[in-house]
C-alpha positions as CSV (number, residue, x, y, z in Angstrom):
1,X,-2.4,4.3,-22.3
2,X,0.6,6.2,-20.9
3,X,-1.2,7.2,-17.9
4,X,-2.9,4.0,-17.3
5,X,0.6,2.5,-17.0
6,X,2.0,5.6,-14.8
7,X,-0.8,4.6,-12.6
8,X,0.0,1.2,-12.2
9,X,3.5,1.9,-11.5
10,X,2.5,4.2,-8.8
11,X,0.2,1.4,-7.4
12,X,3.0,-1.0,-7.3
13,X,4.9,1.5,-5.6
14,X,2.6,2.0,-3.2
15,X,2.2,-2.0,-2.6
16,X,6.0,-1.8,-2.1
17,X,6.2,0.5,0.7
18,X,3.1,-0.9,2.4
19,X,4.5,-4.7,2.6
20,X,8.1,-3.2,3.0
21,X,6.3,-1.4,6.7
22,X,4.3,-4.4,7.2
23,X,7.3,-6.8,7.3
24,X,9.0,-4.5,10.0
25,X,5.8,-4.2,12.1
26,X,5.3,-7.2,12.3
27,X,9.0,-8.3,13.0
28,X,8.6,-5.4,15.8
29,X,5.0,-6.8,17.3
30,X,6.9,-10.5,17.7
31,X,10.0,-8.7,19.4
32,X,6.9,-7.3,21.7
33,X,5.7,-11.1,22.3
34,X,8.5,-11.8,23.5
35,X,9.8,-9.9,25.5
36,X,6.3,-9.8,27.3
37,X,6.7,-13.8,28.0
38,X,10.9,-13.2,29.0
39,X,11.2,-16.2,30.5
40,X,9.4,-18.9,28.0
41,X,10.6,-19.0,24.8
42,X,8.3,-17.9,21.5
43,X,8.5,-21.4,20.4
44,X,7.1,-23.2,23.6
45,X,4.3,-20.4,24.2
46,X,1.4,-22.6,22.6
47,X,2.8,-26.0,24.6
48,X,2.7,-23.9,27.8
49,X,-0.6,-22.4,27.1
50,X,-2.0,-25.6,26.6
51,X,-0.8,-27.4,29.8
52,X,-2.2,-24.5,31.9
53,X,-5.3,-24.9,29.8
54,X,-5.6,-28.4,30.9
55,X,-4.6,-27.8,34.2
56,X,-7.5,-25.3,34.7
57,X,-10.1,-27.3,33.2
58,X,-8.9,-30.2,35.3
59,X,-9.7,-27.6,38.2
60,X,-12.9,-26.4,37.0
61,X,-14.4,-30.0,36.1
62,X,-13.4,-31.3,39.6
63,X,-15.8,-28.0,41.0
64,X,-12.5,-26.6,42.7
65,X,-14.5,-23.3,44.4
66,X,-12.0,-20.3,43.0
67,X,-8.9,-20.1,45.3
68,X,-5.6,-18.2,44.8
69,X,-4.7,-21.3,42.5
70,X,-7.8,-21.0,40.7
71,X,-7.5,-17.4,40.1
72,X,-3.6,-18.1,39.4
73,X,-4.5,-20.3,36.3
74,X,-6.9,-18.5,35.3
75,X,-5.2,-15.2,34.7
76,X,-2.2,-17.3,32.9
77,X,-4.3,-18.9,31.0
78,X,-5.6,-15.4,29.9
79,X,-1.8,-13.7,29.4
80,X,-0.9,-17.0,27.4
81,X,-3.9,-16.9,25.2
82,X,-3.5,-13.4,24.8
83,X,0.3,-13.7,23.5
84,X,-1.0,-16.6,21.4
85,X,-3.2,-14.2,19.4
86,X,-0.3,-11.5,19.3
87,X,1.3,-14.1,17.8
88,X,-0.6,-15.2,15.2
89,X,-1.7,-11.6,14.4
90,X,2.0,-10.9,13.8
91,X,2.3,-13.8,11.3
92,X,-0.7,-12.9,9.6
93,X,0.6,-9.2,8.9
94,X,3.7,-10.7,8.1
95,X,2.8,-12.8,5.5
96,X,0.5,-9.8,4.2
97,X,4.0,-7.8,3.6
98,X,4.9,-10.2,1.7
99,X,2.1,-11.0,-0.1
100,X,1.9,-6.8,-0.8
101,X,5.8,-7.1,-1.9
102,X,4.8,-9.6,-4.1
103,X,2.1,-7.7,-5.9
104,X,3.9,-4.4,-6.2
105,X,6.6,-6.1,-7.6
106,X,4.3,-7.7,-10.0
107,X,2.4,-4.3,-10.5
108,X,6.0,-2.3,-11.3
109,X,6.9,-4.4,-13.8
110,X,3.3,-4.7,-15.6
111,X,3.6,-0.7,-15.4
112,X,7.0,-0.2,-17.0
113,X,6.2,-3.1,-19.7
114,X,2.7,-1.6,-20.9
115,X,5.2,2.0,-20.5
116,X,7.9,0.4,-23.0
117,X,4.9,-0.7,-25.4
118,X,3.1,2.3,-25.2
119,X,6.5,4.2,-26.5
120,X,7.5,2.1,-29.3
């Protein structure tokens, strides 16, 4: 029973660590975001993306043949999706450090409880 415990511990541990490096890559991967779309702001990135979109479907429904301006908000419309799912991937791993922290904290103390019963 000792062992058993000893091994959840070390799970819980491990959880730890894992969510503790999750939290900071994903805090690092939003810093990325950013910086890669300087001049708009994290928090106006899906409102921007979705005025080019409509802008470029406008465009395409109307049978615009593909011009510089074409082109233009088509490659935007690319980068801005592509920020948005950087974004959201971020978030995701974020809330999976916490979710880890969470467990390993649970884990820890299940460990050192069945420890304490296993010794007296």
């Amino acid at each position: 029973m000792r062992a058993i415990a000893i091994i959840i511990v070390i799970l819980g541990l491990a959880s730890l660590v894992f969510g503790i490096l999750f939290v900071t890559q994903a805090a690092s991967a939003q810093n990325e975001v950013a910086e890669s779309i300087a001049p708009l702001p994290l928090d106006q990135l899906d409102d921007q993306y979705d005025a080019v979109k409509a802008q470029y479907e406008q465009m395409k429904a109307a049978g615009a043949q593909p011009d510089a301006q074409y082109n233009y908000l088509y490659a935007t419309k690319v980068g801005l999706g592509l920020a948005r799912a950087n974004k959201g991937t971020a978030n995701a791993v974020r809330v999976n450090g916490v979710v880890d922290i969470c467990v390993g904290l649970g884990l820890v103390l299940a460990g050192l409880g069945l420890l304490r019963k296993t010794q007296a």
